[in-house]
C-alpha positions in Angstrom: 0.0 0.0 0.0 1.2 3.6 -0.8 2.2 5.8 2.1 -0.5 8.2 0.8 -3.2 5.3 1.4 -2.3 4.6 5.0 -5.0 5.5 7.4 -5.4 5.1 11.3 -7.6 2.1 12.2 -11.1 2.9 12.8 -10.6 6.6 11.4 -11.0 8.0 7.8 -7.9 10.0 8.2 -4.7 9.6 6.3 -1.6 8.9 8.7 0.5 11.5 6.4 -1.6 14.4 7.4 -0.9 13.5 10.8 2.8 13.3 10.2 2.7 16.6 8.6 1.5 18.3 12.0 3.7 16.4 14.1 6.6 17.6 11.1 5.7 21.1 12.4 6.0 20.8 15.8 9.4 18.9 15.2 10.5 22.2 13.5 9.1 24.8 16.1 11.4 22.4 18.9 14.6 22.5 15.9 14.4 26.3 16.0 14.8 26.3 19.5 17.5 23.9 20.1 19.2 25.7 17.1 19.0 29.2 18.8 20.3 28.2 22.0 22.7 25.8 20.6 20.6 22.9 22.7 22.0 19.4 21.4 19.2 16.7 21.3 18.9 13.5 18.3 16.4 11.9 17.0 15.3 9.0 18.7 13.5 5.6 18.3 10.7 4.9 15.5 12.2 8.7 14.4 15.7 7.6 13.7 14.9 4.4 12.0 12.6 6.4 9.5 15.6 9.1 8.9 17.9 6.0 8.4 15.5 3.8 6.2 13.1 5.8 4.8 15.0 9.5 5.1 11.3 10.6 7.0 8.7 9.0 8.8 8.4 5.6 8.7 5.3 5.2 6.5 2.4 3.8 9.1 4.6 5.7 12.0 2.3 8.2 13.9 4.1 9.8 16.5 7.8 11.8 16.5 11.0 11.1 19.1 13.9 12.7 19.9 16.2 12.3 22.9 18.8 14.4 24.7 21.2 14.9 28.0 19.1 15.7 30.8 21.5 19.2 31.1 20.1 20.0 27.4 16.8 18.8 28.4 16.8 21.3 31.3 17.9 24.0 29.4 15.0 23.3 26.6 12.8 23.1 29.2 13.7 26.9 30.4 14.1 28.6 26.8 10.4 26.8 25.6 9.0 28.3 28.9 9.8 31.7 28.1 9.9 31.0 23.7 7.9 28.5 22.7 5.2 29.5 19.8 1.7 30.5 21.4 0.7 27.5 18.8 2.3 25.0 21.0 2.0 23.6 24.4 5.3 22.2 26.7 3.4 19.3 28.9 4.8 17.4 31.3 3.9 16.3 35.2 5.0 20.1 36.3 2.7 22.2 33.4 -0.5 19.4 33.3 -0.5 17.6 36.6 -2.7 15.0 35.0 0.0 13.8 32.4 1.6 10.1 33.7 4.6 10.2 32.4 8.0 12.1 33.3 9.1 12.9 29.7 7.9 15.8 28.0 5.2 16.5 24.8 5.0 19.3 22.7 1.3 19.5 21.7 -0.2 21.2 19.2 -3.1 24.0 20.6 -6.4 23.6 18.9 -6.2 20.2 17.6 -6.9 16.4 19.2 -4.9 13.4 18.8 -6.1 11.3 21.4 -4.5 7.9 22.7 -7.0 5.2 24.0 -5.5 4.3 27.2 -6.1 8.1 28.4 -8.4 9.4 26.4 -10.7 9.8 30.1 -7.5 11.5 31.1 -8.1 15.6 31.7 -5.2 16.7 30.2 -4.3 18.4 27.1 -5.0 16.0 24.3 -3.0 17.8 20.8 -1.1 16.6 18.5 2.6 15.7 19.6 6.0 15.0 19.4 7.8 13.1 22.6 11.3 14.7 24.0 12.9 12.1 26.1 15.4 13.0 28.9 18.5 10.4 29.1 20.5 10.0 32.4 23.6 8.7 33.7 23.1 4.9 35.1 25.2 2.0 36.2 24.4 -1.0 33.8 25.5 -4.3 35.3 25.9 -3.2 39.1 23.6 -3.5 42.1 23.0 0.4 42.8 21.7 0.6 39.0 19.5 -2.1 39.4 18.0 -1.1 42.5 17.7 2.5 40.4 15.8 0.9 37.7 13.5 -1.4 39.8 12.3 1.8 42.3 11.5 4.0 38.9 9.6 0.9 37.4 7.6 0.3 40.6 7.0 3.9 41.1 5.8 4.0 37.2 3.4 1.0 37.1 2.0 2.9 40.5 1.4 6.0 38.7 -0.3 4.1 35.9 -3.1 3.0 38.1 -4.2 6.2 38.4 -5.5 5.7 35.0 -8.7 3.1 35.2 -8.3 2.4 31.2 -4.7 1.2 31.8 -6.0 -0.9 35.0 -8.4 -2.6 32.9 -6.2 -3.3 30.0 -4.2 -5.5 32.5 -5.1 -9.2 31.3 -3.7 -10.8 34.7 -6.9 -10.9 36.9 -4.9 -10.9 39.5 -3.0 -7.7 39.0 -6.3 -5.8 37.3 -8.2 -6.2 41.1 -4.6 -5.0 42.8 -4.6 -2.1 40.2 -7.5 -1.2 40.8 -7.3 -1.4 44.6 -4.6 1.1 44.1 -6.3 3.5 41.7 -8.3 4.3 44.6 -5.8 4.2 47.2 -3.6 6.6 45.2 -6.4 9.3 45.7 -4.9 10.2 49.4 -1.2 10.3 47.5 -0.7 13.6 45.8 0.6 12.4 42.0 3.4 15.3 42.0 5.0 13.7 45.1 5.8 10.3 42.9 6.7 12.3 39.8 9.2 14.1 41.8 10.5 11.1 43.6 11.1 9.5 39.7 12.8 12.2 38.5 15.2 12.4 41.7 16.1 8.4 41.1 16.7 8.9 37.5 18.6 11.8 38.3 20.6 9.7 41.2 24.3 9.1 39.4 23.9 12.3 36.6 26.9 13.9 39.1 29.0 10.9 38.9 31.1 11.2 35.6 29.5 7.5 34.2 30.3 6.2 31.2 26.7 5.1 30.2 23.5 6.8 30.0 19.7 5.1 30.1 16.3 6.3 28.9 14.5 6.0 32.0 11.0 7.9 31.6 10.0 4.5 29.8 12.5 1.9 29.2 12.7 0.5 32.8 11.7 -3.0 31.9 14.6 -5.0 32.0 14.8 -5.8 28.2 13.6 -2.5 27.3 16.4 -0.6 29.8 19.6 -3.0 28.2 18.3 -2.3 24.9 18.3 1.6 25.3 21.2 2.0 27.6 24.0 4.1 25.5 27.8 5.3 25.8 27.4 8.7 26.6 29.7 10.1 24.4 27.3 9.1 21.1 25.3 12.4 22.1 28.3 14.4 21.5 28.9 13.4 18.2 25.8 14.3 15.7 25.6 14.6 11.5 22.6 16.2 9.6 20.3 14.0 8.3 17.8 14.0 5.9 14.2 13.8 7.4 10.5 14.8 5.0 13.2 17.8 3.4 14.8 18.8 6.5 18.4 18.2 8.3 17.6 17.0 11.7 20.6 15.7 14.2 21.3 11.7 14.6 24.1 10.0 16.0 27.0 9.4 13.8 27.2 6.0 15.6 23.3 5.4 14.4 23.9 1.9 13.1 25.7 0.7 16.1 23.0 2.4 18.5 20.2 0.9 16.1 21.0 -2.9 15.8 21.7 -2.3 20.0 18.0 -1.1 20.0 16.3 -3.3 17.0 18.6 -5.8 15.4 18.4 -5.6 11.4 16.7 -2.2 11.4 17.0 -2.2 7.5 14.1 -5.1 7.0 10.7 -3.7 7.3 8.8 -5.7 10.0 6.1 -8.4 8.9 2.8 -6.3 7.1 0.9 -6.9 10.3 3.1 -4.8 12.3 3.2 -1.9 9.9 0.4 0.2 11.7 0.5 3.0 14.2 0.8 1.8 17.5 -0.4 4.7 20.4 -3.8 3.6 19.5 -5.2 6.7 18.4 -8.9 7.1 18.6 -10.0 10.7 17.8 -8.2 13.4 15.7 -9.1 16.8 14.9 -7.0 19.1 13.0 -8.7 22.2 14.5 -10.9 22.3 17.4 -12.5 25.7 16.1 -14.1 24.5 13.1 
């Protein structure tokens, strides 16, 4: 099928005219970065399309990039004070209802809602994910304990969310998750986002050699396959991406087969479909 054909399941919209929103958000956060000389690279799903396809992976509906967690504090400042009135910065500390402790850039005026929080209050736009990485200790008791504590501490934040409870197929765990979605009322949410943050933060004073994606990839396969030399984010090339030069690693093809194995072969046709589970879009909220 053409990548012009490609629609979102159960929609009768095209997953290009998606990409080309998320495409503008990605620029409005490169002219940023650029200004302040911010280094960040694209990431994940992102960097395999810029690799393969030089742009979005065809049925891909969502945009990544990754950077230090000094660069990600420093975007964080400059988009407070800079970032187009189009756009909105959300993470735990600007939208106390958002789960996760990475940070979107949404797109004002327009839905793109994902079916595990769609019952989430929150804003709901289109978005591109900036992902924080961290120092860690691969392979040692302190780093494990590190990633084990954020994990826990994630999957409790998560049951704040019934939709994610119920999506649980262990009866077992789907009555203790729910127990604790209502258990987790009496415990303010910013207290555990805080605590995260702090434990992913724990060795980024320690001069390691490695550094971990730990807003998401704290599963134990997930955590090995993301955990990087540090010194790849020093070391960038332009790269072509939908007509634009966006940073990658030079190392990309060493960091890819880490995170994906033959990242060149498309995956099997019944993988090639978006996969946040998208189930309402709106281009503008004021028509």
């Amino acid at each position: 099928m053409q990548k012009n054909e490609l629609k979102f399941p159960g929609l009768n919209v095209r997953i290009e005219e998606a990409q080309r929103v998320q495409l503008e958000i990605l620029l409005e956060f490169d002219r940023l970065c650029k200004k302040h000389a911010i280094h960040y690279q694209l990431f994940s799903g992102t960097l395999i399309g810029a690799i393969r396809h030089k742009g979005f992976i065809p049925w891909d509906d969502d945009i990544d990039v990754c950077m230090l967690r000094e660069e990600y504090k420093r975007f964080l400042a400059v988009s407070a004070k800079e970032l187009s009135e189009n756009f909105f910065l959300q993470n735990y500390q600007t939208d106390e209802k958002f789960q996760t402790q990475y940070t979107k850039i949404r797109k004002n005026k327009t839905r793109y809602v994902e079916n595990l929080v769609q019952d989430v209050k929150m804003h709901h736009g289109f978005f591109i994910d900036v992902f924080p990485y961290d120092q860690v200790r691969p392979d040692s008791l302190k780093g494990e304990i590190q990633r084990i504590a954020i994990d826990q501490l994630k999957i409790i934040n998560y049951c704040r969310v019934m939709r994610v409870n119920n999506s649980e197929k262990k009866t077992g765990l789907r009555i203790a998750k729910k127990a604790a979605y209502y258990f987790l009322k009496v415990i303010p949410k910013n207290k555990i986002d805080r605590l995260i943050t702090r434990l992913a933060c724990l060795f980024n004073e320690k001069d390691e050699e490695y550094v971990g994606e730990l807003s998401i990839s704290t599963g134990k396969k997930m955590y090995d396959s993301f955990v990087l030399k540090e010194e790849f984010f020093y070391d960038s090339i332009d790269w072509d991406f939908e007509g634009h030069k966006f940073p990658v690693p030079r190392a990309y093809d060493e960091i890819l087969r880490k995170n994906y194995g033959n990242y060149m072969d498309l995956p099997p046709l019944k993988e090639q479909e978006p996969h946040h589970g998208i189930v309402e879009i709106n281009f503008n909220t004021e028509k």
